[in-house]
C-alpha positions in Angstrom: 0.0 0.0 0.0 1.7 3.2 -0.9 2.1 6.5 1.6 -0.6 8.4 0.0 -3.0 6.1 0.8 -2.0 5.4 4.2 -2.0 9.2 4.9 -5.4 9.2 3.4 -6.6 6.8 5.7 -4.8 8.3 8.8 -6.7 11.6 8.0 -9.9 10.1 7.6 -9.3 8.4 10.6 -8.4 11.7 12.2 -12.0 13.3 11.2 -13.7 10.4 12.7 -12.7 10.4 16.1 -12.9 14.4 16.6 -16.5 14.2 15.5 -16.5 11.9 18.7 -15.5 14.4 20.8 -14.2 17.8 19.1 -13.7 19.4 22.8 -10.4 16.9 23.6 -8.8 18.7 20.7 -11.0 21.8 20.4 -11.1 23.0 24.2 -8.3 20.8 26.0 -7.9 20.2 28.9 -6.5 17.3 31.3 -7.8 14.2 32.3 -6.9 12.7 35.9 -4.2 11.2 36.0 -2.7 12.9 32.7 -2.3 16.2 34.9 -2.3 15.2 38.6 0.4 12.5 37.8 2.1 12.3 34.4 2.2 16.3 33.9 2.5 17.0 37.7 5.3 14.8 38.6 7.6 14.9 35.9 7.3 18.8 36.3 7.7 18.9 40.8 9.9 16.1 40.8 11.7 16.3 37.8 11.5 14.1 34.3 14.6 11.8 35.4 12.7 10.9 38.6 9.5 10.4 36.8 10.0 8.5 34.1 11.0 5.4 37.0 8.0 5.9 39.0 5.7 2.8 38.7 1.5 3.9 38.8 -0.9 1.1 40.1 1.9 -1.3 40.7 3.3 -1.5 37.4 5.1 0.6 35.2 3.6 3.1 32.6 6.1 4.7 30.3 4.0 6.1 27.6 2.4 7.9 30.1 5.4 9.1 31.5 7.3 10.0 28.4 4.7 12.2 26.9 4.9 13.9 30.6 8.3 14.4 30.3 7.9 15.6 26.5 5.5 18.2 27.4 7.6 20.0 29.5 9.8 21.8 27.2 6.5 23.1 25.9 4.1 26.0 27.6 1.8 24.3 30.5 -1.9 26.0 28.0 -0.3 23.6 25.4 0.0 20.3 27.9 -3.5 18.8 27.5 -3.7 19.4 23.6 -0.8 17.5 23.2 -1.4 15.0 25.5 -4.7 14.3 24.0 -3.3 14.2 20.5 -0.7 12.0 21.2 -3.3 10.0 22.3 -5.5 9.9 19.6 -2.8 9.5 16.8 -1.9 6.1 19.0 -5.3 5.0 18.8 -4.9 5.3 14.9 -2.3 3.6 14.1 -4.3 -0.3 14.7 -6.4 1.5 11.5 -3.1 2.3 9.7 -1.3 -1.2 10.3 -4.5 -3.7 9.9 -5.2 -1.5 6.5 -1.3 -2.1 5.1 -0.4 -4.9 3.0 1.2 -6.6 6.1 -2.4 -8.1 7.0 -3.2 -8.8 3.6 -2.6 -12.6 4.1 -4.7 -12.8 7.3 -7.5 -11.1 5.7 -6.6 -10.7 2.1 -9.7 -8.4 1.2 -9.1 -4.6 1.7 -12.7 -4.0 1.8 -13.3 -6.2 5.2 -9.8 -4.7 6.7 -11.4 -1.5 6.4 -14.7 -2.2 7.4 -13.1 -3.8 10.6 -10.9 -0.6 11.1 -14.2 1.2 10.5 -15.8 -0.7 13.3 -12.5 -0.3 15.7 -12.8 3.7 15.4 -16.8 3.8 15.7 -16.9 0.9 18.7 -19.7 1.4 21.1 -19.3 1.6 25.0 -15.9 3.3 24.9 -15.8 6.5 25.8 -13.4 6.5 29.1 -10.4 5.7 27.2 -10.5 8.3 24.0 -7.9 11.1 24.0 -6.3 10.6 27.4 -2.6 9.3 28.0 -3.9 7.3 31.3 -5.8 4.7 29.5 -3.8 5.0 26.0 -1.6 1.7 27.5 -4.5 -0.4 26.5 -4.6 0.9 22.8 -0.8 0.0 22.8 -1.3 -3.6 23.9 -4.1 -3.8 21.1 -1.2 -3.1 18.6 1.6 -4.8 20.3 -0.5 -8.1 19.7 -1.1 -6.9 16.2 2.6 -6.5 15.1 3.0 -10.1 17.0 0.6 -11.6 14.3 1.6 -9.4 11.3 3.2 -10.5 8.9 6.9 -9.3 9.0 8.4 -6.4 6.7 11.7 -6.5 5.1 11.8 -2.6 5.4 13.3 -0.9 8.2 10.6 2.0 8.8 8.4 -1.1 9.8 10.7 -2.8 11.4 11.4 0.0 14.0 7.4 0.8 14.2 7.2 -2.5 15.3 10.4 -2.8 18.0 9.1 0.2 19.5 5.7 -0.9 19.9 6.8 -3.7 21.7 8.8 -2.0 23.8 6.5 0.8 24.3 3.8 -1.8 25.6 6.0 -4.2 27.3 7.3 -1.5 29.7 3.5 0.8 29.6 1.5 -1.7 31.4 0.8 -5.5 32.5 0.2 -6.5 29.2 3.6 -8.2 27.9 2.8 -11.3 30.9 -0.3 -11.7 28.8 1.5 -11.5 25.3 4.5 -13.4 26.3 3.0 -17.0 26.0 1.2 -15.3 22.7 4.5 -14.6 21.3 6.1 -17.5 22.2 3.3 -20.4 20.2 3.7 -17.9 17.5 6.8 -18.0 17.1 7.2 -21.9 18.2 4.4 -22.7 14.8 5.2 -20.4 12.9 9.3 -20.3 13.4 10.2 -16.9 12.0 13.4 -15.1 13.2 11.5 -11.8 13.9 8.6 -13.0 15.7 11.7 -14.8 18.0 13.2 -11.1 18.6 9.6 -9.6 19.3 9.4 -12.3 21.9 12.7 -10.9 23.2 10.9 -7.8 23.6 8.3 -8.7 25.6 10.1 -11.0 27.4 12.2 -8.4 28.9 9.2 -6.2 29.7 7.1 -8.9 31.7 10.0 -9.6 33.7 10.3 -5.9 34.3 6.7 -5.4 35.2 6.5 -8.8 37.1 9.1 -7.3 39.8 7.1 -4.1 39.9 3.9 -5.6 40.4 5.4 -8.1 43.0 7.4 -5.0 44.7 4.3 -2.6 45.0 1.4 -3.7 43.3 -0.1 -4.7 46.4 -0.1 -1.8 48.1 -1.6 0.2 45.3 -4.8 -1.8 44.9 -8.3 -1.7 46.4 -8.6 -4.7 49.3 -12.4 -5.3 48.8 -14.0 -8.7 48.4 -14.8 -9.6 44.7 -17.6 -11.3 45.4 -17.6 -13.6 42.2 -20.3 -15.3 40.9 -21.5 -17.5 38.0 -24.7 -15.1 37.4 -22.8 -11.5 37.7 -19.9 -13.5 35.6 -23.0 -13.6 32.8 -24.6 -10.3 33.7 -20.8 -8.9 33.0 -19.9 -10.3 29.8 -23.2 -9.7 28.5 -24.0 -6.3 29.3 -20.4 -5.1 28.9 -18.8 -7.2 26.0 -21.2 -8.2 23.5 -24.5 -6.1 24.3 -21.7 -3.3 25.0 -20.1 -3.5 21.6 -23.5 -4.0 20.2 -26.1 -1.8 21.6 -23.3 0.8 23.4 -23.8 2.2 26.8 -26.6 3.4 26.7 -28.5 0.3 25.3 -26.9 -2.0 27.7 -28.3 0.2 29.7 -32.1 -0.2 28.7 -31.5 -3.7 28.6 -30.4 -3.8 32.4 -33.0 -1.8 33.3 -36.1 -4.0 32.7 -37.4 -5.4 35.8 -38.0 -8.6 35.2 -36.2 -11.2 33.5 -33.1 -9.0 32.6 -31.0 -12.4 34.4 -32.2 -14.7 31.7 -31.4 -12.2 28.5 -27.8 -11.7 30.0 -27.4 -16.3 30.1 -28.7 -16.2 26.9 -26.4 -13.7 25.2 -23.6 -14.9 27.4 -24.1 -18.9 26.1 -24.6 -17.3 22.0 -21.3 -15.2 22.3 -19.0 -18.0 24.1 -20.4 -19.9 21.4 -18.8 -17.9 19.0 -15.9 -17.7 20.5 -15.8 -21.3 20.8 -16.8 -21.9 17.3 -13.9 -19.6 16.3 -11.6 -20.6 18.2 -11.9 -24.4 16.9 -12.0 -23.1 12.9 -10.0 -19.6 12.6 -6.8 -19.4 11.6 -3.7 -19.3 13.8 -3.6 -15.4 14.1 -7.3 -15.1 15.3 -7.4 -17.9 17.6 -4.2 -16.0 19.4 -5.8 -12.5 19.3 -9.2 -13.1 20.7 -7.5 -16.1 23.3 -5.4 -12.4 23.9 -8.5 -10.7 24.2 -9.8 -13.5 26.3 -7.3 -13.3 28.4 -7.4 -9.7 29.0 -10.7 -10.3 29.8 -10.2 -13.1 32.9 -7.7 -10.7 34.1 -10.0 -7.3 34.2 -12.2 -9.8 36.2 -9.6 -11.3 38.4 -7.7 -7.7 40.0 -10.4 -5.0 39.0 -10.4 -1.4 40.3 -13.9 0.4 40.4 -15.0 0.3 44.3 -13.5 0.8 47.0 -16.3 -0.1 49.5 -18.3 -3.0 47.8 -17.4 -6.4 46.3 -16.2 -5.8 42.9 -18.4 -7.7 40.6 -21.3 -6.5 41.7 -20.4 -3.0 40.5 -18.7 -4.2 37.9 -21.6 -5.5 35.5 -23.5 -2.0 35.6 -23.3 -0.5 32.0 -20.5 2.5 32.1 -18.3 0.8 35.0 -14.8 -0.2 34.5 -15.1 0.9 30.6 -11.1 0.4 29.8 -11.4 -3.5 30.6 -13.9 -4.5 27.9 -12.2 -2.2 25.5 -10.1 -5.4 23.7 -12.6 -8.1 24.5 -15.1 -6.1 22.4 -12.8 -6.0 19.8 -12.3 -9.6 19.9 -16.3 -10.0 19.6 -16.3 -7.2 17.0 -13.7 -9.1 14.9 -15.4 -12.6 15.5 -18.5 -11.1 14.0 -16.4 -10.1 10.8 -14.7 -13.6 10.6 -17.9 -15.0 10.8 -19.3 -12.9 7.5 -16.8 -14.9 5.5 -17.8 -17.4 2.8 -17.0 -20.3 4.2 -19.1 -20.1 7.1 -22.5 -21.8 7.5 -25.4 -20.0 5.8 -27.2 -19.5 9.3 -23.8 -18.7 10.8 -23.2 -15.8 8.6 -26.8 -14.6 9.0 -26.9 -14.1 13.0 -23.5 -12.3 12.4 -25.4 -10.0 9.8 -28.1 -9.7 12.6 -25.7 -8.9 15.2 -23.7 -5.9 13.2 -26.8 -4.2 12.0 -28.1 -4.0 15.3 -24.1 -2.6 16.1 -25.4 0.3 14.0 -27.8 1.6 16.2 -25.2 0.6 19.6 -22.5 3.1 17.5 -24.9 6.1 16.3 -26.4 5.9 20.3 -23.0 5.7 21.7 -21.8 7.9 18.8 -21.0 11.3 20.6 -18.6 11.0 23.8 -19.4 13.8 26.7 -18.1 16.7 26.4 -15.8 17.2 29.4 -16.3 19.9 32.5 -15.0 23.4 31.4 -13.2 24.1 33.8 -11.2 27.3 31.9 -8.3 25.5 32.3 -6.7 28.2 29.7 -7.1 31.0 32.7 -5.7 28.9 35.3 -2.7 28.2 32.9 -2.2 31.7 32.7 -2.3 32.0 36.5 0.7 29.1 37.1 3.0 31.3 34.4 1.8 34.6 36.8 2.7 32.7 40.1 6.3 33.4 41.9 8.9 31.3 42.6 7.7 28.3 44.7 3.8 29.0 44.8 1.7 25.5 45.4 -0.7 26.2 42.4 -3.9 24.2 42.3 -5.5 23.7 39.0 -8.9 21.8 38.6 -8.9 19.0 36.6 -11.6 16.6 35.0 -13.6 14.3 36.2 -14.7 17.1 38.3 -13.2 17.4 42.0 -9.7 16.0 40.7 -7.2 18.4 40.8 -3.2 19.1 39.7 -0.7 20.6 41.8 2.1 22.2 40.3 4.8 24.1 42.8 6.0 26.9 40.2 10.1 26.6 39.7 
């Protein structure tokens, strides 16, 4: 695929996500931990210092580099730049998945773009768009991509794809996930560069191991997660397949109905395992790894989630909007499985439920199309007020969600 077309793409990939939200671009301004950590310590503590901090018990370079980046720019700029950074990282799945070096995995353009299509437009995403925090998990989507890709003789891609690796090994838990990915890959498939990919992630999981083993209890909630096999169903349904499907808000509805809500989430927990089942028995190498990835990813979010403090995990946990970052790459792994399934080859009544299942998709996206608009909390003035301050002021600048907060001690 030539560079035109790729910049083509990238662009129009561009247009679609600020229609999701123009403010992160538009009106910018920082979310949580992009300003009261990644901004805030690399500018009181220094970028050095920063960049070794581990967050949540595990390191999270991206996060910190584009910290450290921003500080050689004016503090009004911060958020824009974090937020574009994180957006063009969100991209670049589009921009690899569309290029020849997926071509063999799905040899039509037309379905790699209508995939991509769906990866931009998913439903039931909206807490990880345009914010560094939650970028990690975009990272890991593409680190497992370049694992299954097919390899390029040409350097440009060979360096996109060492630095994604390392960028996600060493930007979150991921790599102990991808590891044992890597390795049956490489194992069947024997190619040298999948072998040095594994290298890469190898070294990041052992990094990320220590740190979680060093301090990741410490920086966890302690509640009960008070497991069980109905809110395991009321979870995947309502947040992975009606999720991707019907969005937020039609999960929702669904959960809402008073009576027999239980029995819809069994049944559209047994059709999508199905699926997955089904897939998982006839897909090709590649897909079986990246939705047993997305699987994984999946079991995990479950097994060490963070979304109450007081109450036992899962029971917060199904309710539509909770925990939004964890379902991100199972849903695309339902998505995809939905694509597969529209293939040829695939029983008549198979490809017809899949037809079912992505029109109804259409109304989950244009419901879920528009993201909230964050807080204005004229972060612009209070910009202007840090640059103002003297010598060793504690400035405190609101941040969003609402009641978060940033404090930068002028130097």
């Amino acid at each position: 695929m030539n560079l035109r077309l790729q910049v083509c793409i990238f662009m129009t990939a561009l247009a679609i996500l600020i229609t999701r939200r123009p403010d992160a671009l538009f009106n910018a301004q920082f979310w949580a931990e992009d300003g009261k950590y990644w901004y805030g310590d690399a500018y009181n503590l220094g970028i050095i210092h920063s960049l070794v901090l581990p967050k949540s018990g595990y390191f999270q370079t991206i996060s910190r580099l584009v910290g450290a980046v921003v500080q050689f720019f004016p503090l009004v700029w911060a958020p824009f730049i974090f937020n574009l950074t994180a957006i063009v990282i969100k991209i670049l799945p589009v921009n690899l998945i569309a290029s020849m070096r997926f071509s063999q995995l799905i040899p039509s353009l037309d379905t790699r773009l209508f995939l991509a299509l769906l990866y931009l437009a998913l439903p039931n995403s909206y807490e990880i768009h345009a914010n560094i925090t939650n970028v990690h998990w975009y990272l890991a989507l593409l680190a497992c991509m370049v694992v299954l890709a097919t390899p390029s003789s040409l350097l440009v891609w060979q360096a996109f794809d060492i630095g994604v690796i390392l960028l996600s090994a060493f930007s979150g838990p991921f790599s102990l996930l991808l590891v044992p990915i890597a390795a049956v890959f490489w194992w069947l498939r024997r190619r040298r560069w999948s072998f040095i990919l594994l290298l890469g992630l190898s070294a990041g999981a052992v990094v990320q191991g220590i740190a979680i083993l060093l301090t990741g209890h410490s920086n966890r909630f302690h509640t009960t997660l008070g497991a069980t096999p109905e809110l395991f169903a009321k979870i995947l349904a309502s947040q992975v397949f009606l999720g991707a499907l019907l969005g937020q808000h039609g999960s929702k509805l669904i959960s809402s109905v008073p009576f027999g809500h239980n029995i819809i989430a069994i049944l559209v927990t047994v059709a999508g395992i199905a699926a997955f089942v089904y897939c998982l028995l006839k897909a090709s190498l590649e897909l079986q790894l990246f939705i047993t990835f997305a699987a994984g990813v999946f079991c995990v979010s479950l097994l060490s989630p963070v979304v109450s403090e007081t109450m036992p995990q899962w029971s917060v946990l199904w309710r539509p909007g909770t925990g939004i970052r964890y379902w991100f790459i199972p849903m695309i792994g339902f998505v995809t499985i939905l694509t597969w399934l529209l293939g040829a080859t695939r029983p008549r009544q198979l490809r017809l439920a899949a037809k079912i299942a992505l029109v109804i998709m259409v109304a989950g996206i244009i419901v879920d199309w528009r993201y909230p608009a964050f807080a204005d909390l004229n972060f612009k003035n209070y910009s202007r007020q840090f640059v103002e301050a003297h010598k060793g002021t504690r400035v405190t600048i609101p941040i969003n969600p609402p009641g978060w907060s940033m404090e930068l001690i002028k130097h």
